[in-house]
DRENTI-604892 format. One record per residue: residue in one letter; z, x, y of N, C-alpha, C in turn. Coordinates in steps of 0.1 Angstrom, whole numbers, plus 5000, padded with zeros to 4 digits. Atoms other than C-alpha are relative to their C-alpha. Layout:
aZXYZXYZXY
...
This chain:
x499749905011540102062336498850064994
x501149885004537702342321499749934979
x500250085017536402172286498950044995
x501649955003533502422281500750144990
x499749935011533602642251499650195003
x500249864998532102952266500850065011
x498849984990534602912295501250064994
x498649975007537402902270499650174995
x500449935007536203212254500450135011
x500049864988535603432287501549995009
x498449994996539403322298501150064989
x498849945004541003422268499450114998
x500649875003539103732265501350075008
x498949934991541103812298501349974996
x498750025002544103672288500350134988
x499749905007543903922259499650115005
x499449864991543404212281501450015008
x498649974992546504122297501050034986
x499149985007548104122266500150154994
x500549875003546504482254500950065005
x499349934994548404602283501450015002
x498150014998552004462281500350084981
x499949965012551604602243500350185006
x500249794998550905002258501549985010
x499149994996554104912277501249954994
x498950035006556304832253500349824999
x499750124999556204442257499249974986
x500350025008555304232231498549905006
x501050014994551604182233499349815004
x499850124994551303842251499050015017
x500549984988549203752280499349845005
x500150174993548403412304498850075006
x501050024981545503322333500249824999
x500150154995546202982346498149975013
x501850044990542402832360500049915006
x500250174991541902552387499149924993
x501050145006540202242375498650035007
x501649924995537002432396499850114992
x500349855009537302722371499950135009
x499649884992538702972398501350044996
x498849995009541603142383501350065017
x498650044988545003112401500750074998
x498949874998547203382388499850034980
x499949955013547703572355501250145000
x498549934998550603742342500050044982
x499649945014551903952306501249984999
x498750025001554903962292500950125006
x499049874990557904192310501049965000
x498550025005561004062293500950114997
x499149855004561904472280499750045017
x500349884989560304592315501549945011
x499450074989562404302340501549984993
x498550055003565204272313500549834999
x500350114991564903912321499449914987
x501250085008564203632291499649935005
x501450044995562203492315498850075001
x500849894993559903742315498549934989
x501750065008557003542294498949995008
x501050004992553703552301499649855010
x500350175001553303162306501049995011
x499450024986556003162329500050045012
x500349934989555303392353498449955006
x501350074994551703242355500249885003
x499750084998553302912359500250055014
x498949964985555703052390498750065012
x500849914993552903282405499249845007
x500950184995550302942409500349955006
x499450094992552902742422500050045017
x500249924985553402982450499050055009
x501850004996550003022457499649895011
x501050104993549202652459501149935010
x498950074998552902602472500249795001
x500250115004553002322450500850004988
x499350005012555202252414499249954994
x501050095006552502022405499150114995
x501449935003549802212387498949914992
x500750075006547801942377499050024998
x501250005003544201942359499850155000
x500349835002544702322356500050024989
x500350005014544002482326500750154996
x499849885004546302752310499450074986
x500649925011544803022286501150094997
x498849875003548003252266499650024987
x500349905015547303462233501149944992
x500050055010549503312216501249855004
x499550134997551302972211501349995005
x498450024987554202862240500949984988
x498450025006557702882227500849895008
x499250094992560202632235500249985013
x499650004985561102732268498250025013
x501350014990557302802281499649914994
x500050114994556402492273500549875001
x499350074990558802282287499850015014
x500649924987557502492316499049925007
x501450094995554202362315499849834999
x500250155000555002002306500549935014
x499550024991557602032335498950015013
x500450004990554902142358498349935000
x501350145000552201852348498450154997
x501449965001549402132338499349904991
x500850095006546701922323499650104987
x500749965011545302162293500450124997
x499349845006546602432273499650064989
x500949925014544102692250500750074997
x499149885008546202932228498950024988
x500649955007544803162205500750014985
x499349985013547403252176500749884998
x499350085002549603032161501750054998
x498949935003553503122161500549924991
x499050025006555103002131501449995001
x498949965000558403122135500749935015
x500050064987558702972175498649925009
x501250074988555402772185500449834999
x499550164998556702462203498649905004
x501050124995552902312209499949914988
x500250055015552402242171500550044988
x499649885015553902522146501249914999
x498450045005557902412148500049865009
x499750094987557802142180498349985004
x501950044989554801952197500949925015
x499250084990556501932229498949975012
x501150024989553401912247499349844999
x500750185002552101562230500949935000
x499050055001555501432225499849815015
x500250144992555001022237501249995013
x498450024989558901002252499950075014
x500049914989557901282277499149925011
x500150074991557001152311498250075001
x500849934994553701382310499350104987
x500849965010551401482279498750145002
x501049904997548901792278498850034991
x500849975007545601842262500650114995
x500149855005545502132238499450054994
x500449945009543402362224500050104992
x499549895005544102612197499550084992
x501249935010542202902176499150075008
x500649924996540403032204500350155002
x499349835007540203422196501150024992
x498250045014542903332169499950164997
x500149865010541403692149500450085006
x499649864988541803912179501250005002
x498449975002545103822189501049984991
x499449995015546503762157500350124997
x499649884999545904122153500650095003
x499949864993546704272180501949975002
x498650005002550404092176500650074988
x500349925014550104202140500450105003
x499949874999549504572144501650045009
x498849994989552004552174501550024990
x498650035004555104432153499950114983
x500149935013553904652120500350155009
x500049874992553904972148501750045001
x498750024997557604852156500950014987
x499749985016558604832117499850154992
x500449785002557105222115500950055005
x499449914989559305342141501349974996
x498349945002562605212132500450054988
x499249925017562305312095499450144999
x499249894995561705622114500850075000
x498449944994564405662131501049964989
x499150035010566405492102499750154992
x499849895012565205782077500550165009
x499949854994566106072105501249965001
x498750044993569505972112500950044990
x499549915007572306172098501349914996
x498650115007575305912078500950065005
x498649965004578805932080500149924983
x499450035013579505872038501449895003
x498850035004582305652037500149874996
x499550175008584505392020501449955004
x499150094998586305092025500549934994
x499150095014588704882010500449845011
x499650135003589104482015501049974996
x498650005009592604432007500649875005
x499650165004593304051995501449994994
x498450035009597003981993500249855004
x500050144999597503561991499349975012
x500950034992595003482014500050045015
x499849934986595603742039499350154999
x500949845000593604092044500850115008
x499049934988594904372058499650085005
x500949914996594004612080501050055014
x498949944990595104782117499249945012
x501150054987594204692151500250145007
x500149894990592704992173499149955015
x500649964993591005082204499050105002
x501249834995588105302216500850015010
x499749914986589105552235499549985014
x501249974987586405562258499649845005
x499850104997585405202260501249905002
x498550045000589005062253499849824991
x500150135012587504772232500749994988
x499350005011589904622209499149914987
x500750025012588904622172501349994991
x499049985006590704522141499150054987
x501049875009589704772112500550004988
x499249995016589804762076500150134996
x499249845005591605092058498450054998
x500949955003588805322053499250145005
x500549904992587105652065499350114988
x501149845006585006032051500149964991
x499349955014584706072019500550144999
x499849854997586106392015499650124988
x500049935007584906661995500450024983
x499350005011585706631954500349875000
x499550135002586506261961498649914996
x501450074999584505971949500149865008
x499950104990584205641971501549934996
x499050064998587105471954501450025004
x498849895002589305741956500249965016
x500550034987588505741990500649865012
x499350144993589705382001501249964994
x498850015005592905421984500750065008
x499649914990594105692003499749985014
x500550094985592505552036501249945000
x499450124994594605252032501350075000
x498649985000597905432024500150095013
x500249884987596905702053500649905009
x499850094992596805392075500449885006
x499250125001598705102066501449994992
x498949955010601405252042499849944991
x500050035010600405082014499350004989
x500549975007599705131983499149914987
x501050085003596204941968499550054985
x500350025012594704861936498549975000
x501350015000590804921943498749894982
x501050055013588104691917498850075004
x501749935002585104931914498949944996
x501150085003583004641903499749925009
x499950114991583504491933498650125014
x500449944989581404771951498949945011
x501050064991579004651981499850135009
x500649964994577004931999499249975015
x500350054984575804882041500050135004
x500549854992574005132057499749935018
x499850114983574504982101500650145008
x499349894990575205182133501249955007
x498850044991578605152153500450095005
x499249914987579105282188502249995000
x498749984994582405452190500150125005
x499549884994584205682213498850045008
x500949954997581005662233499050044995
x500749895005578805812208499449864987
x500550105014576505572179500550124990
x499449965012578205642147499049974985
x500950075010575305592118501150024983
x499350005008577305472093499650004982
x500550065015576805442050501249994994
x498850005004579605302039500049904986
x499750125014580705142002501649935006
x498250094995583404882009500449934980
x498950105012585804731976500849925005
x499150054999587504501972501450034991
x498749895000591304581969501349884999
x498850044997594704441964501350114998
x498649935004598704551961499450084989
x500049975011599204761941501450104998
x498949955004603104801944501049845007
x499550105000605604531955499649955014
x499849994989605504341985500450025013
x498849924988607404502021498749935014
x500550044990606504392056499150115005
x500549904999604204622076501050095009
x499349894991605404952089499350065011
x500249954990605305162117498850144991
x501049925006602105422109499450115007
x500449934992601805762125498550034997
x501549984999597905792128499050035005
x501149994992594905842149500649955014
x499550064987595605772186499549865003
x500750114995593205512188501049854988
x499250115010595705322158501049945011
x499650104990597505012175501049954989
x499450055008599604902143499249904988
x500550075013599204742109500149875002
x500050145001598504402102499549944990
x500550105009597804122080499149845004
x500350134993595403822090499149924993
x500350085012594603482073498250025000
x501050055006591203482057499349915008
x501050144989590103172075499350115013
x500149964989589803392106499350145001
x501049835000587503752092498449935011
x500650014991584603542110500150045013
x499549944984586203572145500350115000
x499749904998587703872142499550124995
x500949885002585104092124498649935005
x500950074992582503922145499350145007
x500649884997581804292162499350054996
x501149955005579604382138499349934987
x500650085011577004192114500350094987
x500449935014577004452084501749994994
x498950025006580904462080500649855001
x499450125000581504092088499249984984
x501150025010578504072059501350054987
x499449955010580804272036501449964996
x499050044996583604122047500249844987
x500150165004582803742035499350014988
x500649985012581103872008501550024988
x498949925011583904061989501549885000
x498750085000586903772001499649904991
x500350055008584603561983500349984985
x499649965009584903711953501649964996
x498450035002588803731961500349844993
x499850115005588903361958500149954989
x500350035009587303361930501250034988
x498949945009589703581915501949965000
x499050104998592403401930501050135006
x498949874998594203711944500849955013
């Protein structure tokens, strides 16, 4: 194994040119060289998880796989890998699985580093096979250049977030004894079944509450009792009919607001499937299709409870 400091230095240099270049291609800037225990390097690889599609697509593993096939061997013993920043769970398992002897990383990943940040699965006693490690080499460099990377990516969608043209609308949550109500549809085009709380445009002269009142009677025949203090705002995209829908919607919460009657039949939208009612325990599963309305969802029933409705 390579235990020389000017060695380590001039491998992760390269390793951070590989990662330079999975950065200008859209990957997240990441980059391997696995070295023989003679300090002749055996394969090197970047990341190409967006290019291959493929969450194997890590740098660390592909320099793992490439080696092996080289030395047509699994063993990589007394080799020495150099990656920019610290293995994640699944690379290394990789390298513990494939006995490399020494492993230099430059950054440190907080959020996923399984050598030392969250997991030390590389020193771990229980394991049949332990790995030197060293860490900090070029820490500043690639620190940055993941940095910049993920601040470039943070520009671009509150980009595209500020160019993107809303649909306005409001929704209503309608809590009657621990049941919600709403309709079940289809997309047209995909044919994906959705169950949908009352709600749509605002329209011209209307103001949001107005708005989810009339929804719900449009769509479920019945007639609701909106809490305007109950308001919750979500700005989220949702493909329908083919087409991304950029939504900004206020949702209320809502009950009766005339006597009880079973649901009716509801001439509507084509893509309407019939009205329904369904228990509370079950808005997880069944608004599960999208985080921002399941979000508003569990939010506002909350409330209901509170209120006992």
């Amino acid at each position: 194994m390579i235990k020389n400091a000017e060695q380590d230095i001039k491998w992760m240099r390269k390793a951070l040119e590989l990662a330079h270049k999975a950065g200008k291609n859209g990957e997240v800037p990441i980059g391997a060289v696995l070295v023989s225990p003679t300090g002749e390097l055996l394969s090197k690889a970047a990341n190409v998880r967006e290019t291959l599609h493929t969450p194997l697509g890590h740098a660390e593993l592909l320099c793992l796989h490439r080696a092996a096939k080289k030395l047509q061997s699994w063993r990589l013993e007394d080799c020495t890998l150099y990656v920019t920043l610290e293995p994640c769970v699944m690379c290394a398992g990789a390298i513990q699985q494939a006995r490399v002897g020494r492993v230099v990383y430059a950054a440190k990943d907080a959020k996923g580093g399984a050598v030392e940040s969250l997991y030390e699965v590389l020193s771990d006693a229980r394991l049949n096979h332990q790995v030197q490690v060293t860490a900090g080499v070029l820490e500043k460099e690639c620190s940055e250049l993941i940095s910049a990377f993920f601040q470039i990516r943070r520009d671009e969608q509150k980009q595209l977030k500020s160019e993107k043209v809303y649909r306005h609308r409001a929704s209503a949550i309608v809590v009657y004894k621990n049941k919600i109500l709403g309709f079940h549809a289809e997309d047209p085009v995909s044919k994906k079944k959705y169950f949908f709380l009352p709600g749509g445009m605002i329209d011209p002269g209307e103001n949001a509450a107005t708005t989810a009142m009339r929804e719900a009677k449009e769509e479920t025949d019945y007639q609701i009792k909106v809490f305007p203090e109950t308001e919750f705002r979500r700005k989220y995209d949702f493909t329908w009919n083919g087409k991304n829908q950029p939504c900004d919607t206020v949702f209320y919460l809502a009950t009766l607001n005339e006597p009880w009657h079973e649901v009716r039949a509801v001439q509507d939208a084509d893509y309407h499937r019939g009205v329904a009612w369904i228990d509370l325990k079950d808005v997880d599963r069944v608004f599960a299709y999208d985080k921002d309305i399941l979000w508003a969802v569990q939010k506002l029933t909350k409330t209901a409870r509170k209120m006992k409705l």
